[in-house]
N, C-alpha and C positions, 0 to 999 in steps of 0.2 A: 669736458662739458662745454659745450659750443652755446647753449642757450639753459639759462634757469628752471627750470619747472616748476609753476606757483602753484597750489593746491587751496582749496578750500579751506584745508583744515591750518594751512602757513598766515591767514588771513589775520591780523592782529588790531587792526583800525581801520581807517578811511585811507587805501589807496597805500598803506604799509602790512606787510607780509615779513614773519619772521622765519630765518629758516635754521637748519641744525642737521645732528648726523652728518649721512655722506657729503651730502649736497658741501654743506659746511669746512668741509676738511676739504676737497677739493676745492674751494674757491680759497682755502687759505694756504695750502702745500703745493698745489698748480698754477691758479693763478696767480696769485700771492695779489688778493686786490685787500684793497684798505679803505678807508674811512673816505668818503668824496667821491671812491670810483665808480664811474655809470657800468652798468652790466648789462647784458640783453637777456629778456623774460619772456615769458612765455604762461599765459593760463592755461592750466590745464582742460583742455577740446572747447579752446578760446584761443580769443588776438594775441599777438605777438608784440614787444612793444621796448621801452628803455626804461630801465630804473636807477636810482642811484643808491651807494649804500649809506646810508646813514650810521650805522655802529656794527663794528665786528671782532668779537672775540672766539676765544675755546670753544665757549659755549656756544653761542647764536650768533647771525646777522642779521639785521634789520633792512629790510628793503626796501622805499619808496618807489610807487608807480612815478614815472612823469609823464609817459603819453604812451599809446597802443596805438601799432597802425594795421591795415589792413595785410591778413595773410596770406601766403603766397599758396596757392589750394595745388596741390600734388595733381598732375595731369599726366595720364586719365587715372582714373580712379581705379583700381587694383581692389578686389577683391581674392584672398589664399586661401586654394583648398590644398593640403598636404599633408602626406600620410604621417601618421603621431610619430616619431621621432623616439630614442631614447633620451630620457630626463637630462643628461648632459650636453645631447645636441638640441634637444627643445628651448635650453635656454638661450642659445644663440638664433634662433631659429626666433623667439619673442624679442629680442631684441632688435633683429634684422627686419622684422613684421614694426618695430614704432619707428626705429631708423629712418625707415624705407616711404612711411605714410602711408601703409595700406588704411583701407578703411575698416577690413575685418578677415580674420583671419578662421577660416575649418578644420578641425585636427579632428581627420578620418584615423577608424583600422583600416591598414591591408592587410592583406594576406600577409607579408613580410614585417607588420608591425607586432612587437609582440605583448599580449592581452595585460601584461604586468603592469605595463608605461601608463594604462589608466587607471593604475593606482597611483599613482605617485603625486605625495602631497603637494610637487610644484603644478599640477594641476589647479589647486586655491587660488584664487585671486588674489589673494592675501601677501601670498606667496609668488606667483608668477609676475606680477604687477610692477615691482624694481626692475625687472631684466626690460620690460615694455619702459618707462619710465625714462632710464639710461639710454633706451635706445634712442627715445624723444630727441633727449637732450643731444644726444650726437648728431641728431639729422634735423638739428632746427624745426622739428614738429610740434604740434599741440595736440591734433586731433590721438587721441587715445585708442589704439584697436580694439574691435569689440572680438571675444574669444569666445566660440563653439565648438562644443565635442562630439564628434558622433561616434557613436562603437561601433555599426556595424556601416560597414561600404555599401550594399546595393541598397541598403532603404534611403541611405541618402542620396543618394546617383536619382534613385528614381520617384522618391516622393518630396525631398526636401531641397532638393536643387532646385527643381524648377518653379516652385514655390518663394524663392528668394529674392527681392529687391533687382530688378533690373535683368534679370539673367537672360529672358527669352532675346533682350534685344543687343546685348552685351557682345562682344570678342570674348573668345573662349580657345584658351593655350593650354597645351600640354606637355611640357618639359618633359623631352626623350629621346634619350639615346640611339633609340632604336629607326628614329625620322629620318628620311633624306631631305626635308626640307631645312631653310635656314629661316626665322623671324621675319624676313623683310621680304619674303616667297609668299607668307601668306596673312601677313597682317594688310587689310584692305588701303587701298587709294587716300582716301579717305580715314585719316587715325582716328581712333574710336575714343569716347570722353570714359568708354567706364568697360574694365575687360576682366575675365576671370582667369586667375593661372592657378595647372594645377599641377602641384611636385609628387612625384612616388617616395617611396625610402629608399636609404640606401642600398639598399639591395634590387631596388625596380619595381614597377608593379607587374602584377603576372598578366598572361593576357588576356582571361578573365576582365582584369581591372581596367586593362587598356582598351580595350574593343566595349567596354559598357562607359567610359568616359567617352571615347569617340560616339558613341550613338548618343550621345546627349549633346553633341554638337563640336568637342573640345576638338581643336587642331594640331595635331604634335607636331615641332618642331625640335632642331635640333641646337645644341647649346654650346657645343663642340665634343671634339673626340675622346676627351678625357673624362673620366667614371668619378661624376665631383660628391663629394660628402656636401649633405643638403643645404644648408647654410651657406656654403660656395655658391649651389646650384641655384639659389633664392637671389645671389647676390648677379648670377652671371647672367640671369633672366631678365632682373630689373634692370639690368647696365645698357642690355640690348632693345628691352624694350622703350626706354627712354633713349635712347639714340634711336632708333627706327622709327620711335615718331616725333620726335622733333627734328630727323631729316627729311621725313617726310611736309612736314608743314613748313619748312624752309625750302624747299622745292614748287610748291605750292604757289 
């Protein structure tokens, strides 16, 4: 746990925040902090900032704010569309999504996703919310991804894409194996403030899926040679796409 995550509901007085459960147990079996210790916090899809603890036992810690500074905002802004996952790899996949700082993340079908995964009660909010939450905390984020499900692929390729915040003027990737391009072939001159990536399953999309993302604009590129389980592929995207454009703006 690299940074706190304060909630609403942890909120106990003016500027003190109690917390418990996991949170709790990891800051007293990992980090082993104690009474005095400053910790760094985080409100939840809010500033980042230093607190100090005021009392901690079994049961709770008490946390006092002492000052929030301004947060360090994820450049460019990442919006995921990627095909539904099974329930064991989606919760890596939501976690790698708050980790990571996207702003929001689409869990299409493909063809190769299969119709059960949207049943699955990690689909709740309720439910899926800790695995985003942890990932926060791992990546020193605030901002909380917003989650969308679509069941069926072409009605969202072709009426709910382009309908979406930003999209017509956006960078638009497509994580594939099957590209001979490499990321820095075809991300522009110019790095872009706000790009969309989109992952298949593990299995690939067919090409059906591929040639109807391409005609919405999406670029494929390639990730390297190796056939990665999605959660690698999420992870080896963003590695490259933050090095490509902060070499490029250091070039600049």
């Amino acid at each position: 746990m690299n940074l706190l995550i304060l909630t609403p509901d942890d909120m106990s007085g003016d500027a003190i925040y109690r917390v418990s459960g996991q949170r709790l147990e990891h800051m007293l079996t990992v980090l082993r902090l104690e009474a005095g210790d400053p910790v760094e916090i985080g409100l939840l899809n809010g500033p980042q900032g230093i607190g100090r603890i005021i009392t901690i036992d079994r049961q709770e810690v008490s946390v006092e704010v002492e000052r929030f500074q301004e947060n360090r905002v994820p450049r460019p802004t990442i919006d995921l569309i990627c095909a539904m996952p099974r329930p064991k790899i989606l919760r890596k996949v939501l976690y790698v999504a708050g980790m990571t700082g996207v702003r929001s993340i689409h869990l299409v079908r493909a063809n190769r996703s299969e119709k059960s995964y949207f049943l699955s009660p990690l689909l709740e909010q309720e439910n899926y919310l800790p695995y985003m939450l942890e990932g926060l905390s791992q990546g020193k984020q605030t901002r909380l991804p917003l989650v969308h499900i679509h069941p069926l692929f072409r009605p969202f390729v072709e009426d709910d894409l382009p309908r979406l915040e930003g999209f017509s003027t956006a960078a638009k990737l497509l994580a594939d194996l099957g590209s001979g391009l490499w990321l820095n072939e075809i991300i522009p001159a110019e790095p872009p403030d706000h790009l969309f990536l989109a992952v298949g399953p593990e299995g690939g999309l067919v090409e059906f899926e591929r040639n109807h993302l391409i005609g919405a604009g999406f670029r494929p590129f390639l990730l390297g040679k190796a056939t990665l389980r999605v959660e690698f592929a999420l992870m080896a995207a963003f590695a490259q796409i933050e090095l490509v454009c902060r070499g490029q703006k250091l070039s600049q």
